[in-house]
C-alpha positions as CSV (number, residue, x, y, z in Angstrom):
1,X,0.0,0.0,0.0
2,X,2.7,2.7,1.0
3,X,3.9,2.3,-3.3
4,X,0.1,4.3,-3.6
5,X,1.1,7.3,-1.7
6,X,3.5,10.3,-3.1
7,X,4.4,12.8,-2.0
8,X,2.2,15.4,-3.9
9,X,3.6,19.0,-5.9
10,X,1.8,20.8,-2.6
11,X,4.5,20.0,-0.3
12,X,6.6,22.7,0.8
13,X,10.5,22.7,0.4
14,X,12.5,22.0,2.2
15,X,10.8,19.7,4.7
16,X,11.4,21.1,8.0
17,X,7.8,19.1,9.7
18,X,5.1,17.1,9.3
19,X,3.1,20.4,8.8
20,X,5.2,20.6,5.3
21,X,4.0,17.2,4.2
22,X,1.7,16.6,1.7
23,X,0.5,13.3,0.4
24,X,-0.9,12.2,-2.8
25,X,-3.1,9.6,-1.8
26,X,-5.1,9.2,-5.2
27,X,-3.7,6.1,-6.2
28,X,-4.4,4.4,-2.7
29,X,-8.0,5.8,-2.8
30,X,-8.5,4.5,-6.4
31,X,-7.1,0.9,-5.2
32,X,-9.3,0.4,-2.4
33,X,-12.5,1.8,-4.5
34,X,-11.2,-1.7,-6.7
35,X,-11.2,-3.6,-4.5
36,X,-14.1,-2.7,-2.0
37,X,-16.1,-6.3,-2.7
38,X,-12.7,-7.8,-0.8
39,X,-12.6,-5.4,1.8
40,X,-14.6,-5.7,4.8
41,X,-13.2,-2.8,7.1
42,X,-10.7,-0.3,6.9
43,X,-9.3,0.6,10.1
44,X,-7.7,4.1,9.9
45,X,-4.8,5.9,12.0
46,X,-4.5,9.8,11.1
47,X,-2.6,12.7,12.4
48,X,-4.0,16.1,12.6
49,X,-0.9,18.0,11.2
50,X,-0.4,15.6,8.6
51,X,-2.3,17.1,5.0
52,X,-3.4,14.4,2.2
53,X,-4.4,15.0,-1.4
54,X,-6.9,13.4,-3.1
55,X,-8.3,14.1,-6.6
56,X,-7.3,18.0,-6.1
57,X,-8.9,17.8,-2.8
58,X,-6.9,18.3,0.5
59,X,-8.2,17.3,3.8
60,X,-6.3,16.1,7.1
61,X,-5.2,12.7,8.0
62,X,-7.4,12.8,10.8
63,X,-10.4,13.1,8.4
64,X,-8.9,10.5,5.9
65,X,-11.6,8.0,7.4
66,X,-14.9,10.0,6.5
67,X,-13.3,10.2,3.1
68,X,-13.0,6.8,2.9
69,X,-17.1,6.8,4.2
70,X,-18.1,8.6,1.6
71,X,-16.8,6.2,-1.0
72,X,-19.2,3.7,0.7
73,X,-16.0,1.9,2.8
74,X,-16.8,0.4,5.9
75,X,-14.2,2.4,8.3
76,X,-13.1,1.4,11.9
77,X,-11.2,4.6,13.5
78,X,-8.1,3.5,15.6
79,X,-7.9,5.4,18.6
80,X,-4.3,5.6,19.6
81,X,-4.0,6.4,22.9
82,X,-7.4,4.1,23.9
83,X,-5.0,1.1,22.3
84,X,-1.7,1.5,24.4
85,X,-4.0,1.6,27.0
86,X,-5.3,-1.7,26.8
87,X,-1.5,-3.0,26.1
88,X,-0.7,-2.1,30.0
């Protein structure tokens, strides 16, 4: 999956943080729309400061799972922080 993300024309040079970062993430978008009668769930993890591109369309990370809703996936947020903790 990670070959389906670039790093799109928006990003802003040099990199100095993940605020300067943003990701193409057509490709991954188009792959999952192929294959959405295989997938069942798609558990998401997004960051807040991190931007995506899709289609000409920029949104947060943190939003990347109601974009994935709106192409009719089923999508399971991972809460980060409610995971480590259940690990202790």
């Amino acid at each position: 999956m990670q070959n389906l993300v670039s790093l799109s024309a928006e990003s802003e040079e040099p990199l100095r943080s993940i605020r300067d970062v943003v990701l193409d993430v057509t490709d991954l978008v188009d792959a999952l729309k192929n294959a959405r009668d295989r997938i069942e769930t798609i558990h998401v993890v997004g960051d807040e400061y991190l931007t995506l591109e899709c289609d000409e369309t920029t949104c947060k990370a943190s939003d990347f799972g109601d974009v994935l809703d709106s192409e009719g996936h089923s999508v399971e947020p991972i809460d980060v922080l409610g995971e480590r903790d259940l690990a202790e």
